[in-house]
C-alpha positions as CSV (number, residue, x, y, z in Angstrom):
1,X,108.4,101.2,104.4
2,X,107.1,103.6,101.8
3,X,103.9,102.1,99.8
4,X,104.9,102.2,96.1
5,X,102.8,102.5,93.4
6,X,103.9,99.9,90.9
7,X,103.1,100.4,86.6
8,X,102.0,98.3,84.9
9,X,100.1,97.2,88.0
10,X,99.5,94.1,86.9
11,X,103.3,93.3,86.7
12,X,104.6,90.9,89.6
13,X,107.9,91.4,88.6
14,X,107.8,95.2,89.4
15,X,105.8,94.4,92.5
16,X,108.4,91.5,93.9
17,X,111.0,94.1,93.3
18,X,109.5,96.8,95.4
19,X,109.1,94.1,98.2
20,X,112.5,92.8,98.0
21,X,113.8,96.2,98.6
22,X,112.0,96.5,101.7
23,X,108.6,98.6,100.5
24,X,104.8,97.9,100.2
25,X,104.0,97.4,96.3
26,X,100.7,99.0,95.6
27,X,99.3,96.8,92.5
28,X,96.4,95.3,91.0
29,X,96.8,92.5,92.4
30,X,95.7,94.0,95.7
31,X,93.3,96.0,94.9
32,X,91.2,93.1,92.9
33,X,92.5,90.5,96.1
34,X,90.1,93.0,98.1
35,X,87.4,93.1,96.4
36,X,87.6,89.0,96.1
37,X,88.0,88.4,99.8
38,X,85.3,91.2,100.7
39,X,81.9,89.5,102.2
40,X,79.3,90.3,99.9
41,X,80.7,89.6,96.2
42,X,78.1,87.2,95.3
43,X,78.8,87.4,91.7
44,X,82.0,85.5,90.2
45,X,83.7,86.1,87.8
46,X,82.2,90.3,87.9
47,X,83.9,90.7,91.8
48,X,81.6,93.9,92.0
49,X,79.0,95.7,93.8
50,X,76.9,97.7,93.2
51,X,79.0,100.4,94.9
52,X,81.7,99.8,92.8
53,X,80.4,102.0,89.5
54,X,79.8,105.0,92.0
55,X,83.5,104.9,93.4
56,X,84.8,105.1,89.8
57,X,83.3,108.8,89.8
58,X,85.5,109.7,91.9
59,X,88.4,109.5,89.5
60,X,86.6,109.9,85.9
61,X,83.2,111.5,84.7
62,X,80.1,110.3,83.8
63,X,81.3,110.8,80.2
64,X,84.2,108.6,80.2
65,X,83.8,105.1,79.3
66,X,82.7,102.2,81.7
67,X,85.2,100.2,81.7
68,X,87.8,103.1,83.0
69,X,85.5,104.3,85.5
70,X,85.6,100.5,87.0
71,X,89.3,100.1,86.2
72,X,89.8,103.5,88.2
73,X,88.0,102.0,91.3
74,X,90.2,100.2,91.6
75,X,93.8,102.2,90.9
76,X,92.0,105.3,92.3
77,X,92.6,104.5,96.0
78,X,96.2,102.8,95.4
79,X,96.8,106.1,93.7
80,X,95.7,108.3,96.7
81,X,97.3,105.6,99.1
82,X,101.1,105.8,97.1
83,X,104.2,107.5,98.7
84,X,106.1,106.8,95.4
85,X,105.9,105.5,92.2
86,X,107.7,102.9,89.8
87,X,107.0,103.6,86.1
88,X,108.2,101.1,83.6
89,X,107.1,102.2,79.5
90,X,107.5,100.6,76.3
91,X,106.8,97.2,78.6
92,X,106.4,94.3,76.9
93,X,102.9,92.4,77.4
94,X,104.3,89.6,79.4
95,X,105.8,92.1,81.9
96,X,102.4,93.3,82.6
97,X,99.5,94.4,80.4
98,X,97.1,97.5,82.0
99,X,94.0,96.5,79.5
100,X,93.1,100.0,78.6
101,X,94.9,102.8,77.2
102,X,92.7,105.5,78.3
103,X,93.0,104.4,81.9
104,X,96.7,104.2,81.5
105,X,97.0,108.1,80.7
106,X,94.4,108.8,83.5
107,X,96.6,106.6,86.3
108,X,99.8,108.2,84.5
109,X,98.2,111.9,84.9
110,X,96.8,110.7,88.6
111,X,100.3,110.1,89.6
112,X,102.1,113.0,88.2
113,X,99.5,115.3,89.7
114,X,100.1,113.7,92.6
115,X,103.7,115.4,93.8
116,X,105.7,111.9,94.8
117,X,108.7,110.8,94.0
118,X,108.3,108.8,90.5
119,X,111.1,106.0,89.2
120,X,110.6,106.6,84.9
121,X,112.1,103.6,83.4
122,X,112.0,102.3,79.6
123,X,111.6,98.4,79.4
124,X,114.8,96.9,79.2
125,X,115.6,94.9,76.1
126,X,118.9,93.2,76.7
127,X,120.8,92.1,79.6
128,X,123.0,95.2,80.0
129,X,119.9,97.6,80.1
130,X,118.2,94.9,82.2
131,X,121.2,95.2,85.0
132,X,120.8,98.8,85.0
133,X,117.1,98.7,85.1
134,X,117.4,96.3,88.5
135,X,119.9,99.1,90.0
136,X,117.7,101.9,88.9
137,X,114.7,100.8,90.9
138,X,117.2,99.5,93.9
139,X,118.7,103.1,94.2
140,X,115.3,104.6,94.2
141,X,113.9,102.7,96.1
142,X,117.1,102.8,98.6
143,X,116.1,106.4,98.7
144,X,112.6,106.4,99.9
145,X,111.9,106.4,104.0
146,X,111.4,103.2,105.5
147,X,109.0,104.0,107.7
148,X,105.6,105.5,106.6
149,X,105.5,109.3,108.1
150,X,101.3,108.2,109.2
């Protein structure tokens, strides 16, 4: 099963569909289920460490906002962990909402640089595009190894 990076990454519907098909989604919703379940988050609702400001360097400068930098620590190792990517624009807010725009052009630009395979979709907005949008990510997904190559 290939690990897919899933965009918005907030969007469970996206994420259920990579599943269904047989693949690992790679969303938010992991990377913030980590950091919840990790021994040592004293601090609800923040879910951080002190750690966590110096791993977002990784993937923005000092320069760039806060706020990306955090986002980043978390995308930033789903990024580098992806064997593909699903890409859904134009979504509406209900599909899944990223928060940030300046972190959505950084993850955008992470994943292009990276060489995968990307799926590029536009939201659907009726049920014919919506059909075609389901077979779009089934056929992409169909081909993409089903067992990871580590």
């Amino acid at each position: 099963m290939a690990k897919v990076f899933i965009y918005p990454a907030t969007s469970l519907i996206l994420s259920d569909l990579v599943a269904r098909f047989g693949h690992k989604p790679l969303g938010s919703a992991l990377g913030i289920r980590e950091r919840i379940q990790t021994a040592g988050v004293d601090s609800p609702p923040l879910q951080i460490t002190p750690e966590e400001p110096k791993r977002g360097l990784k993937y923005a400068a000092v320069e760039v906002p806060s706020g990306v930098r955090g986002r980043m620590a978390i995308y930033g190792p789903l990024i580098e962990e992806a064997e593909a990517a699903v890409i859904v624009t134009d979504a509406d807010l209900a599909f899944g909402c990223m928060g940030c725009a300046r972190t959505d052009e950084l993850i955008l630009f992470s994943l292009r640089q990276k060489g995968i395979p990307i799926l590029e979709l536009k939201y659907p907005t009726n049920e014919e595009e919506g059909v075609q949008f389901v077979a779009a990510i089934k056929n992409f997904l169909a081909g993409l190894p089903k067992e990871s190559e580590e």
